[in-house]
C-alpha positions in Angstrom: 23.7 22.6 -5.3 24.0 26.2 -4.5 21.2 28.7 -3.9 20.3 31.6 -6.2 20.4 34.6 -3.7 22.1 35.1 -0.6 19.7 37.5 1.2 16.4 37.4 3.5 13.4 38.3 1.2 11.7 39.6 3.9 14.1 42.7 4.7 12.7 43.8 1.4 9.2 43.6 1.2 8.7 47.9 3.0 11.2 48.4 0.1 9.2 47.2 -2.5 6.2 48.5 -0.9 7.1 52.3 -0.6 8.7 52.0 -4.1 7.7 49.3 -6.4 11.5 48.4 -7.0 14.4 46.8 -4.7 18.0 46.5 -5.9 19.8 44.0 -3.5 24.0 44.3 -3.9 25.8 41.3 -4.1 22.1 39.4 -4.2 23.3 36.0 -6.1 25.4 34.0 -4.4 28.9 33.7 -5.7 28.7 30.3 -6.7 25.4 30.5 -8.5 26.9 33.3 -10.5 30.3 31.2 -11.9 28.0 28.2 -13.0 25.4 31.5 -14.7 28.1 32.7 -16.2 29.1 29.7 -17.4 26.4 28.6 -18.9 25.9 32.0 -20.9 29.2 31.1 -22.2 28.5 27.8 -23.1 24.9 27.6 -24.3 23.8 31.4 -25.4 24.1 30.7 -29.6 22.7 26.8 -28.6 19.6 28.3 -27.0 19.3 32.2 -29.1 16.2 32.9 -29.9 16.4 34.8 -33.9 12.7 35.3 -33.3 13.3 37.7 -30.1 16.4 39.8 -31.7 15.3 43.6 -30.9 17.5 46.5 -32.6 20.8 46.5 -30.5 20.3 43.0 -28.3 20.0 39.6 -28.9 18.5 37.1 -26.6 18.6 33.8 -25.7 16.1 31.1 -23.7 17.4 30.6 -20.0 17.0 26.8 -18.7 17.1 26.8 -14.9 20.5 25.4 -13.7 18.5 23.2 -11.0 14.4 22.6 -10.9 14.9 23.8 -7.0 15.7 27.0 -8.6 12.6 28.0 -9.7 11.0 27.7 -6.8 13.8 29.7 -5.0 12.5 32.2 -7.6 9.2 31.9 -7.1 9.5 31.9 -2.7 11.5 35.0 -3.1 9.8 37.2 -5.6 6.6 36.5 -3.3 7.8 37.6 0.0 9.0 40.6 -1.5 5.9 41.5 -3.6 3.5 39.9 -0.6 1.8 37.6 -2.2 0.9 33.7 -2.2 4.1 31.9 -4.3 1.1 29.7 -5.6 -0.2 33.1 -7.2 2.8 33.2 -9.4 3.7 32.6 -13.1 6.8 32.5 -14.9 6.1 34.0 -18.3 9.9 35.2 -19.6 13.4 34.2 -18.9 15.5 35.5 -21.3 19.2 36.3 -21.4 20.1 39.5 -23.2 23.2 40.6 -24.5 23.4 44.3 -25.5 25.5 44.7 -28.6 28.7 47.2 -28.5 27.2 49.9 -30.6 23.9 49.7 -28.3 22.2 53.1 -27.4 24.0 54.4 -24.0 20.4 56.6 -23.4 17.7 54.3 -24.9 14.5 55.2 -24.9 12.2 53.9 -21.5 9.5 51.4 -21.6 7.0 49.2 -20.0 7.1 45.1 -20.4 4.2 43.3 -22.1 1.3 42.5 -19.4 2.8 39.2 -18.1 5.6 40.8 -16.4 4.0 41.9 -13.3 7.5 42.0 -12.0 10.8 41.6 -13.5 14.0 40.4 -11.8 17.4 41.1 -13.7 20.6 39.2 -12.9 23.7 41.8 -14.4 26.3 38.8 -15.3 29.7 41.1 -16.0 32.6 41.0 -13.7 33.5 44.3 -14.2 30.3 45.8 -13.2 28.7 44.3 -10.0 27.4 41.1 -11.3 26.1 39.8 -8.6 23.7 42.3 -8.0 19.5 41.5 -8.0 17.2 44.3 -9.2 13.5 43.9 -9.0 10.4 45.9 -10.1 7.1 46.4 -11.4 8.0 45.6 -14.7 4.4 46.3 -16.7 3.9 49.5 -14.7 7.2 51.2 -14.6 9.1 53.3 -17.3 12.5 52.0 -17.2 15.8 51.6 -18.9 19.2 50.5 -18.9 21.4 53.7 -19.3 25.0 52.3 -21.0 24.4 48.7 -21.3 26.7 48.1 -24.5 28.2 45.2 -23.8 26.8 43.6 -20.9 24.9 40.4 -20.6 21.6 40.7 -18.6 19.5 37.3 -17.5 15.9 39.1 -17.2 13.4 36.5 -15.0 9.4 38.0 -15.3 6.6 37.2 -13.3 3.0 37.8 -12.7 0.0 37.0 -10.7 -2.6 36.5 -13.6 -1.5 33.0 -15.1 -0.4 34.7 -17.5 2.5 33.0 -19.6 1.9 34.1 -23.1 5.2 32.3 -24.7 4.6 29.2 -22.9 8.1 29.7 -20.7 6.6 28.2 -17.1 7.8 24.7 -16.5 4.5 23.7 -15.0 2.1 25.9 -17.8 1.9 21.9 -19.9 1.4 20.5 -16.6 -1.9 23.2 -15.3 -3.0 22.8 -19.5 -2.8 18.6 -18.9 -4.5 18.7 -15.8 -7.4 21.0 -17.0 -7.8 18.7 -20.0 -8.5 15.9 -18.0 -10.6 18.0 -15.8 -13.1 18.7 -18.1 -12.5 15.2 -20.0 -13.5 13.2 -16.8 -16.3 15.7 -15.4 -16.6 14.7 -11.6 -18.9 16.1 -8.8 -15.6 18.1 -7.9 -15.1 19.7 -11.1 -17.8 22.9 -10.1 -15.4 23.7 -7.5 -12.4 24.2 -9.5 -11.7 28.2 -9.9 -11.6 29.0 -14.0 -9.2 31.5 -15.1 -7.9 33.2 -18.4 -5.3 30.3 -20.0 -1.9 31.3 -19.5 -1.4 30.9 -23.3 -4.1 33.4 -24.3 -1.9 36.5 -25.7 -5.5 38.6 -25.8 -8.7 38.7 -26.2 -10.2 41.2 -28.4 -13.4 43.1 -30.1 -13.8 43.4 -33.8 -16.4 44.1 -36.7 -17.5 42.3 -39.5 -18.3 44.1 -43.3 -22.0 44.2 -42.2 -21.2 45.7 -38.6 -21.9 43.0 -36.7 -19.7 43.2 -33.3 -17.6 39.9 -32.6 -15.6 39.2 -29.3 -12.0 37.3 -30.1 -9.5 35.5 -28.7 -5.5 35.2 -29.4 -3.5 32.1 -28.1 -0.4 32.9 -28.9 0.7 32.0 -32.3 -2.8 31.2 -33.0 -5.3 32.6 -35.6 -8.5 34.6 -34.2 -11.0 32.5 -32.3 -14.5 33.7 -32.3 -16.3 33.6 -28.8 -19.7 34.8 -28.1 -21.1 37.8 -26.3 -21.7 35.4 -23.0 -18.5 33.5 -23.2 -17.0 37.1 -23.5 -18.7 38.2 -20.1 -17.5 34.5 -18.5 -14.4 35.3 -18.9 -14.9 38.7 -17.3 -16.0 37.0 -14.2 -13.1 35.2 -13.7 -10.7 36.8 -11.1 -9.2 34.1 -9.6 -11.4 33.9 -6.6 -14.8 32.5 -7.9 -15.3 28.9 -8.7 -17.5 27.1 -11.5 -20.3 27.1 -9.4 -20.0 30.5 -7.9 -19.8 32.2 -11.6 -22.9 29.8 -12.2 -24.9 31.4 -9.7 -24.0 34.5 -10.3 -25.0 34.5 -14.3 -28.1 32.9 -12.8 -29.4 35.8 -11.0 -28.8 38.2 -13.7 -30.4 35.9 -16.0 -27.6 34.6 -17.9 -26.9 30.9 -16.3 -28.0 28.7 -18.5 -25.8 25.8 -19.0 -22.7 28.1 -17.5 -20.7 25.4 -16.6 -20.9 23.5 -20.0 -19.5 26.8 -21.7 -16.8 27.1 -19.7 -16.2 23.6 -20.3 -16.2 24.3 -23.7 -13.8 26.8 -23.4 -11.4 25.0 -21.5 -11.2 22.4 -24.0 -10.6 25.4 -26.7 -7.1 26.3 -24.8 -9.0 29.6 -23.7 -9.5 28.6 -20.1 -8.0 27.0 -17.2 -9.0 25.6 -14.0 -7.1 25.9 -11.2 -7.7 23.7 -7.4 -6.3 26.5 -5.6 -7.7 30.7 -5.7 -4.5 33.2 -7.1 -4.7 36.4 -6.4 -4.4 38.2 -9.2 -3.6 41.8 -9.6 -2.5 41.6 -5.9 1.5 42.7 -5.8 2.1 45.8 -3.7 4.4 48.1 -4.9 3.7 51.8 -5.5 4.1 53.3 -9.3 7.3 55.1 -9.8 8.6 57.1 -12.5 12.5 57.2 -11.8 15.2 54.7 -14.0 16.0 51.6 -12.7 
């Protein structure tokens, strides 16, 4: 089985540091790149998502050649960005193919919330394909000047558990095991850490026709659900860091811990919540904003 990449992550990290982007030549290992290729030739209508078309580009879901693979991903993406690889989520990986009429100066933008950072793989022979670019996807304008024509495999990562479309191979597995979890209480279960569910798209604040304020969340492709005023500040508290019984003893001293740990029970069963055995830290990747194309 041949690796993904071919470099040390670690030259990279003061890189990604000073710049909030990296672009490694030659980064994918030759091999990995004829069985990529290969696969875009072979499986790219099978696996096209009609759902995800945008303007000039289709797209199409990206199943990892070998499950050692994601973790490859996952090891590298966190040495660069400096973080724990248990702190990361896959939440896209999409192949894109850019249409021949496509926009040679489109016009720049930012990727939704769960991509914290984005990795592209350019597949073309004719134009460096081999080459790994990564950067801080949700915070950087970017763009890909003349791309009519080229096939892009885009990989997307955060440190929020944060996989809105569900693309994570272990996002059933961490929604299973919080299920049982709460299903089979134990004198353990205060110590798990609750955190926003990756599925959650958002969570929201709307009125009524008499006024009255209501808190929401979004799973994605989900109607509204209607959480209350303290579920709403639970979910605040959660950063990754605090456990069940932490948040409980916090809410108790401001006088809002009552039965905290049977609400976010409650909202764990409801798909808004999960509960993680190890702390993520979220919000953590260093890299510096810029404003220049990549």
């Amino acid at each position: 089985m041949p690796n993904m990449f071919t470099f040390k992550a670690n030259r990279y990290t003061d890189a990604f540091a000073e710049h909030g982007y990296v672009h490694i030549p030659g980064g994918l290992s030759e091999e990995f790149h004829v069985q990529l290729v290969k696969y875009v030739q072979d499986s790219f209508e099978q696996k096209h998502l009609k759902d995800f078309a945008r303007g000039d580009k289709q797209q199409a879901m990206f199943e990892f050649l070998e499950p050692e693979h994601y973790d490859e991903l996952r090891e590298a993406v966190a040495t660069i960005t400096g973080v724990e690889v248990s702190s990361l989520t896959l939440s896209e990986r999409h192949i894109k193919e850019y249409e021949p009429g496509a926009d040679p100066y489109p016009l720049a933008h930012k990727d939704r919330f769960g991509s914290e950072v984005s990795v592209a793989f350019r597949l073309e022979i004719q134009d460096r394909p081999r080459d790994v670019q990564m950067f801080l996807g949700n915070a950087m304008w970017h763009l890909r000047e003349h791309g009519a024509g080229t096939t892009v495999l885009y990989l997307k990562l955060n440190t929020y558990n944060c996989d809105t479309l569900g693309e994570d191979p272990h996002t059933a597995e961490i929604r299973q095991t919080t299920l049982s979890m709460v299903d089979t209480p134990s004198t353990n279960w205060p110590a798990s850490i609750p955190v926003i569910a990756r599925r959650v798209d958002y969570i929201h604040q709307r009125y009524s026709r008499d006024w009255s304020e209501l808190f929401g969340v979004v799973i994605y492709g989900q109607p509204h659900a209607t959480i209350t005023d303290r579920e709403f500040e639970l979910l605040r508290w959660m950063d990754g860091q605090r456990t069940v019984a932490e948040i409980s003893k916090q809410m108790k001293q401001s006088d809002k811990g009552a039965d905290v740990q049977e609400a976010i029970r409650l909202l764990a069963q409801r798909g808004i919540v999960d509960l993680l055995t190890e702390p993520i830290a979220m919000g953590k990747i260093r890299g510096k904003v810029v404003t220049e194309a990549v």
